[in-house]
Every structure is written in C-alpha cells, then in structure tokens.
DRENDO-1510 file (C-alpha; in Angstrom, 1 decimal, always signed):
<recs>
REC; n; res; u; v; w
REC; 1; UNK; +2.4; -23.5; -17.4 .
REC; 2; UNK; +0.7; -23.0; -20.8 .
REC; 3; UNK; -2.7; -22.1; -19.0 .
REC; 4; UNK; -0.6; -18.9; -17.4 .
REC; 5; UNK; +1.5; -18.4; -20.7 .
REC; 6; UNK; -2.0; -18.3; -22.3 .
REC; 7; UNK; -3.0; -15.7; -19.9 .
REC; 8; UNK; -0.3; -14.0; -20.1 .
REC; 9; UNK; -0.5; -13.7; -24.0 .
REC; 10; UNK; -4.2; -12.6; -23.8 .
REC; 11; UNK; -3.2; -9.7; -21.1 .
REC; 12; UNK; -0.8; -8.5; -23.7 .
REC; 13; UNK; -3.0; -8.4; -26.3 .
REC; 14; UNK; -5.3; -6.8; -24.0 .
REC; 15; UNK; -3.0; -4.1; -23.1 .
REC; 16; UNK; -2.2; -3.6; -26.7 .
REC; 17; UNK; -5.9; -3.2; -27.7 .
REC; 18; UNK; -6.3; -0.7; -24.3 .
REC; 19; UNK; -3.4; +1.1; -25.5 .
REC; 20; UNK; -5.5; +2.0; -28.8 .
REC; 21; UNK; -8.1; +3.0; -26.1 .
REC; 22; UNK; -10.8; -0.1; -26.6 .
REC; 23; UNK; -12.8; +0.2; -23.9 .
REC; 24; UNK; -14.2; -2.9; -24.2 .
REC; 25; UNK; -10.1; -4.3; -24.3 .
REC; 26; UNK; -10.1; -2.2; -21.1 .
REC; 27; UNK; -13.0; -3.3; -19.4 .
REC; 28; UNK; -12.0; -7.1; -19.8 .
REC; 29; UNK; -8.5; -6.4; -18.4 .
REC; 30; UNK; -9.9; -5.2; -15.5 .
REC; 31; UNK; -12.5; -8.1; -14.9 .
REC; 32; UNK; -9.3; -10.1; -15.5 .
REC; 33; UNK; -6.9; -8.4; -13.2 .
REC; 34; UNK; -8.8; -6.0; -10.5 .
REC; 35; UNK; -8.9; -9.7; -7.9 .
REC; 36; UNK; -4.9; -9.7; -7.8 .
REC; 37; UNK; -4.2; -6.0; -8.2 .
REC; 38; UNK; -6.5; -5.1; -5.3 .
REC; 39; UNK; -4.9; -7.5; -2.8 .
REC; 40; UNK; -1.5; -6.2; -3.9 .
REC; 41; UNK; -3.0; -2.5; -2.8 .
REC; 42; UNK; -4.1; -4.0; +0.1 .
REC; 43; UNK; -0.8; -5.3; +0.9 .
REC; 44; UNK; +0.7; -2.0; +0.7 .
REC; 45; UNK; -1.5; -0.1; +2.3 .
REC; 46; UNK; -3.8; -2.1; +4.5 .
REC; 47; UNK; -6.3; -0.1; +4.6 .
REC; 48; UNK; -9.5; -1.4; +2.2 .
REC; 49; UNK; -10.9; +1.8; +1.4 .
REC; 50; UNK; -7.3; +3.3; +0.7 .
REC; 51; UNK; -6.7; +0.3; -1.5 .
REC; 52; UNK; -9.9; +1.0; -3.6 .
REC; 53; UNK; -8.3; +3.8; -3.9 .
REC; 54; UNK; -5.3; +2.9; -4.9 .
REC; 55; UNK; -6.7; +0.2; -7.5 .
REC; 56; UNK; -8.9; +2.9; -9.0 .
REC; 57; UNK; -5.9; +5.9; -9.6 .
REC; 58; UNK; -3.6; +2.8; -11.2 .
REC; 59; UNK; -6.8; +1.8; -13.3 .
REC; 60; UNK; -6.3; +5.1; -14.7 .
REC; 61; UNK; -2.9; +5.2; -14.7 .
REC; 62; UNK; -3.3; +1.6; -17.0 .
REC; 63; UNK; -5.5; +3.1; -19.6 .
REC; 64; UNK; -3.1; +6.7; -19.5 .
REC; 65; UNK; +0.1; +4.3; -20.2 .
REC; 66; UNK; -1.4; +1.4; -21.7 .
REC; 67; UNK; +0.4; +2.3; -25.0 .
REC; 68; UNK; +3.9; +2.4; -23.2 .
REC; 69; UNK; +3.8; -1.1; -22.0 .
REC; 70; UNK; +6.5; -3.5; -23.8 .
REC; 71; UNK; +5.9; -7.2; -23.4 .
REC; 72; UNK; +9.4; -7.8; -24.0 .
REC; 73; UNK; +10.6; -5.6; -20.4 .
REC; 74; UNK; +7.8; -7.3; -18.1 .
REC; 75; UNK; +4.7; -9.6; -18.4 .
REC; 76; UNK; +1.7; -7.6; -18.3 .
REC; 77; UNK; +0.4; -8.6; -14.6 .
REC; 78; UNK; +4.2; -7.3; -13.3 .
REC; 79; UNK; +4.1; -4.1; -15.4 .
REC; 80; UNK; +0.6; -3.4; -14.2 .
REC; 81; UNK; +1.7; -4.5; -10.2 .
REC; 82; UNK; +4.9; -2.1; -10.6 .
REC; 83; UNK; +1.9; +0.6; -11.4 .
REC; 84; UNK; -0.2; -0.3; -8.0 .
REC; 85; UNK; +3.0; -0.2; -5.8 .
REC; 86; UNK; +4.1; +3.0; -7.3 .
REC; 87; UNK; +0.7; +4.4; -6.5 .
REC; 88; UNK; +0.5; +2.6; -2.9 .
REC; 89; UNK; +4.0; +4.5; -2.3 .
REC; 90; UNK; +2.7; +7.8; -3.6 .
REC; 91; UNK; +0.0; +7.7; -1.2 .
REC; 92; UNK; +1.8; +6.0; +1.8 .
REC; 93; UNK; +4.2; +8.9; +1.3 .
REC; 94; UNK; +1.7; +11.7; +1.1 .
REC; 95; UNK; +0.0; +10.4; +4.0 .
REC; 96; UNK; +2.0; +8.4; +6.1 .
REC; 97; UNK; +2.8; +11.0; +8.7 .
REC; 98; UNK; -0.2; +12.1; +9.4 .
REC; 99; UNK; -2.1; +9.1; +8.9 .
REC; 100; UNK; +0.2; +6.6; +11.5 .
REC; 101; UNK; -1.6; +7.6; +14.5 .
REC; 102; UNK; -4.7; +8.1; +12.6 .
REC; 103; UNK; -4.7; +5.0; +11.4 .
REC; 104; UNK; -7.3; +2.1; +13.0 .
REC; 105; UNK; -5.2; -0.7; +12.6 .
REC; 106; UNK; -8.9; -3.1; +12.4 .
REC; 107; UNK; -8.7; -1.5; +9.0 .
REC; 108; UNK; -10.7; +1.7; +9.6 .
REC; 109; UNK; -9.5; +5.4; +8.8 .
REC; 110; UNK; -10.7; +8.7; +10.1 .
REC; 111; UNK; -10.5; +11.1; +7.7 .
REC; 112; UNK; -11.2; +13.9; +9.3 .
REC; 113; UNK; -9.1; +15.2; +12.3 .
REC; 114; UNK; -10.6; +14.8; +15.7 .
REC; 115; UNK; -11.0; +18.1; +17.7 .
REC; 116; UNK; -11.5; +17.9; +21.1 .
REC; 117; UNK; -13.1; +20.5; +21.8 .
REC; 118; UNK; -16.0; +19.0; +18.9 .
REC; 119; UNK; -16.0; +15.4; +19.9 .
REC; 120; UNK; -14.4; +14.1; +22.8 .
REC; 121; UNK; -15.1; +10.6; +22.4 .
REC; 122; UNK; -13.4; +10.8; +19.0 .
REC; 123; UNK; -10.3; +12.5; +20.5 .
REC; 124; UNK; -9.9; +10.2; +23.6 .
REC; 125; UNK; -9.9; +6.9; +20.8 .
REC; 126; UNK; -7.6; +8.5; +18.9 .
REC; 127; UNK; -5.1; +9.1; +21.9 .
REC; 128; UNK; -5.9; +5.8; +23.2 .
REC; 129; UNK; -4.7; +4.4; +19.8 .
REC; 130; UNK; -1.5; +6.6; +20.0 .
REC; 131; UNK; -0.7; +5.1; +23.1 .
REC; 132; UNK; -1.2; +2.1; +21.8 .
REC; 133; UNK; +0.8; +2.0; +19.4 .
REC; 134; UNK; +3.8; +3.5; +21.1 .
REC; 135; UNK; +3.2; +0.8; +23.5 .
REC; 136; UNK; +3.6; -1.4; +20.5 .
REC; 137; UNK; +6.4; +0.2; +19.2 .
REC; 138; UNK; +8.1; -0.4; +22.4 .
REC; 139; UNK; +7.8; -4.2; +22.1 .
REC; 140; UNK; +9.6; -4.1; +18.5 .
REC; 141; UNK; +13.3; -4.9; +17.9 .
REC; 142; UNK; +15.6; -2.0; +17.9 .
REC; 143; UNK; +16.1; -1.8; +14.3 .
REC; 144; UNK; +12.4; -2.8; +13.2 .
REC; 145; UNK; +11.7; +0.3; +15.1 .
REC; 146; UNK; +14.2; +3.0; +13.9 .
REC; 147; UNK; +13.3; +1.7; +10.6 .
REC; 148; UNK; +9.1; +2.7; +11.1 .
REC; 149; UNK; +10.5; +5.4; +12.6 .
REC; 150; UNK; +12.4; +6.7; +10.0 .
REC; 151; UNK; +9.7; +5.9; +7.1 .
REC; 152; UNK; +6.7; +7.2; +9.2 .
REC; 153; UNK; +8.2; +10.3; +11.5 .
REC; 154; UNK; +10.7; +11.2; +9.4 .
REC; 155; UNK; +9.4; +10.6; +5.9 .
REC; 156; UNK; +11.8; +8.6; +4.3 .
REC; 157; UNK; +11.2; +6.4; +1.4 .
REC; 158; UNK; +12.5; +2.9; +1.5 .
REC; 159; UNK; +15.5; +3.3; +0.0 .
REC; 160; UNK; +16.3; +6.2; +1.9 .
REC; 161; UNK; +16.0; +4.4; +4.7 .
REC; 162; UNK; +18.0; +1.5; +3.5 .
REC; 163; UNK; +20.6; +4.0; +2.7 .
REC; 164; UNK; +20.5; +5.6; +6.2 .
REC; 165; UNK; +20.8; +2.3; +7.7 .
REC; 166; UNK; +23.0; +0.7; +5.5 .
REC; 167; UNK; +20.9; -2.1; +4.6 .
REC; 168; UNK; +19.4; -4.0; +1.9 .
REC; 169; UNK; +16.4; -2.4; +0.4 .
REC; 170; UNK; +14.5; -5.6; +0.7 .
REC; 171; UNK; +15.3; -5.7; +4.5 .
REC; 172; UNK; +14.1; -2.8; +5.3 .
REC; 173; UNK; +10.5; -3.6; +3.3 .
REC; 174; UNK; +10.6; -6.9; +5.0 .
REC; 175; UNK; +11.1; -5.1; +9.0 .
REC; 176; UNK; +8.8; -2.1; +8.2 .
REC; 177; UNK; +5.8; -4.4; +7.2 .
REC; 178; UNK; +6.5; -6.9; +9.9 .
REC; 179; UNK; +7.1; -4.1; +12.5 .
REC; 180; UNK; +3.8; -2.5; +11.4 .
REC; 181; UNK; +2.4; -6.6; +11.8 .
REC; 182; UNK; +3.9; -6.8; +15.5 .
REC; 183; UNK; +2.2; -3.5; +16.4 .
REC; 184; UNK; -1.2; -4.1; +15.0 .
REC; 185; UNK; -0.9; -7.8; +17.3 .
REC; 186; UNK; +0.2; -5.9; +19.9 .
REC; 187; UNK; -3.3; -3.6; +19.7 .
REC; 188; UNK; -5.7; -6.2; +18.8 .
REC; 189; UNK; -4.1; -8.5; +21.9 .
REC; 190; UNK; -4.4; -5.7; +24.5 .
REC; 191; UNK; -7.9; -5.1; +22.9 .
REC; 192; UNK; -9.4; -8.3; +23.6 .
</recs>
C-alpha cells in the first residue's frame, strides 16, 4: 500500500509542477502513466490507432487542465482516467454511426469510405462485414441488442440509453461492451 500511496503522492506533485507548465513535470507524468491510460483507451474504443488517438487529445487535455486538478476530489491516475473516457466518448459519439459497420472488428479501421464504383473489392468486404455483424447481432439477447442499437443507430449516450430503458447506467455499459464482445466472436468464429 505505501509503494501506490507513494505513487500516488509523486503523480500529484507531478500534476502540480505540469500545472505550472514544467515540461520536464510533464514529460515524466507521461512515461509514468501513458502504459495504463492507453489500455483504458483501448478499452473504450478498441481500436489501437483510435486509442492513440485518444491518449494523445487527453495528453493535451492533461497539460490544458493540469492546474484544475484537486488531489483532495480524486487521485491523480482517476482524474486523469475520467479525462481518457471523456475523450473515448467524445469520439465514440462523433463517430460511432458511421464507424459500426466500418469498423474491422480484428482492430483495423478504414477511413476513407469505400466506393464501389472505385474499388470493388473494398466495397464487397465492407458489405461482407455488415452482414456479418447483423448476423451477429442476431445471436445477441434482446435487450443487449436494443441497447447497441440504441447507442450506435440512434446515437444515444449511455445514460440516454439507460434512461430509455430504465436501467442502471452501469448495465447498460456492461451489455453494450459485452454485446459488441459477442459480435466480434461471432465474426472471428465464422471467419476461421
């Protein structure tokens, strides 16, 4: 317990020192924190590139807010988590409809739109994916699917959704991600 107490001090001080905007404070957070922060992106988002992403816009986000952090409302490794989920949301929600389908669910993302008429083999996949994961969808309980369905197709936030549904915010987290788990199974078993 003291080794994480003593970590914990030393990411508050750092946080302090980045809020005075030390770079060097700055950098060290980072070597310190990037590890646990990126696989909390990555949780969020799934994607790897997307989650680089992600790490790097609440990097900056860190050093923009650095000086707002209180030690005595959160630990600095939650206060600096709360920042990558808020930015994994931002993005899931500005790109969420368009990217479901779009979406390799082996971790690639196409970022450009496929036009059939410009490459056909790029269109056919990407079709070939959408009817894979409907299949998938399919396969999913009931309410596991309205709830992707409301979050991806009809842009809901999570708490929208838990309001619509009249569940527990947590619940619907918890059936979204392992809806989204079931159907990326479901592709990778009718893959192989």
């Amino acid at each position: 317990m003291l080794a994480s107490e003593s970590k914990a001090e030393r990411l508050a001080a750092l946080l302090v020192q980045t809020g005075h905007r030390d770079e060097q404070a700055f950098r060290q957070l980072y070597t310190l924190t990037s590890a646990q922060l990126f696989k909390a992106a990555l949780r969020s988002v799934w994607i790897r590139e997307t989650a680089e992403e992600v790490l790097q816009e609440s990097f900056i986000a860190i050093w923009r807010d650095a000086a707002s952090f209180d030690c005595g409302r959160a630990a600095p490794l939650t206060w600096m988590t709360a920042i990558v989920r808020n930015k994994s949301v931002d993005w899931l929600r500005a790109n969420h409809a368009r990217n479901f389908y779009t979406v390799a669910w082996d971790g690639a993302e196409h970022d450009q739109p496929c036009n059939a008429e410009s490459d056909p083999c790029a269109s056919a996949e990407r079709e070939q994916r959408r009817q894979q994961i409907d299949s998938g969808m399919t396969h999913l309980d009931a309410l596991h699917r309205q709830a992707i369905e409301l979050c991806f197709f009809k842009e809901l936030s999570h708490s929208q959704v838990a309001t619509e549904m009249t569940i527990p915010l947590g619940t619907v987290k918890t059936w979204i991600r392992r809806g989204c788990q079931q159907i990326r199974h479901h592709m990778e078993h009718h893959a192989a």
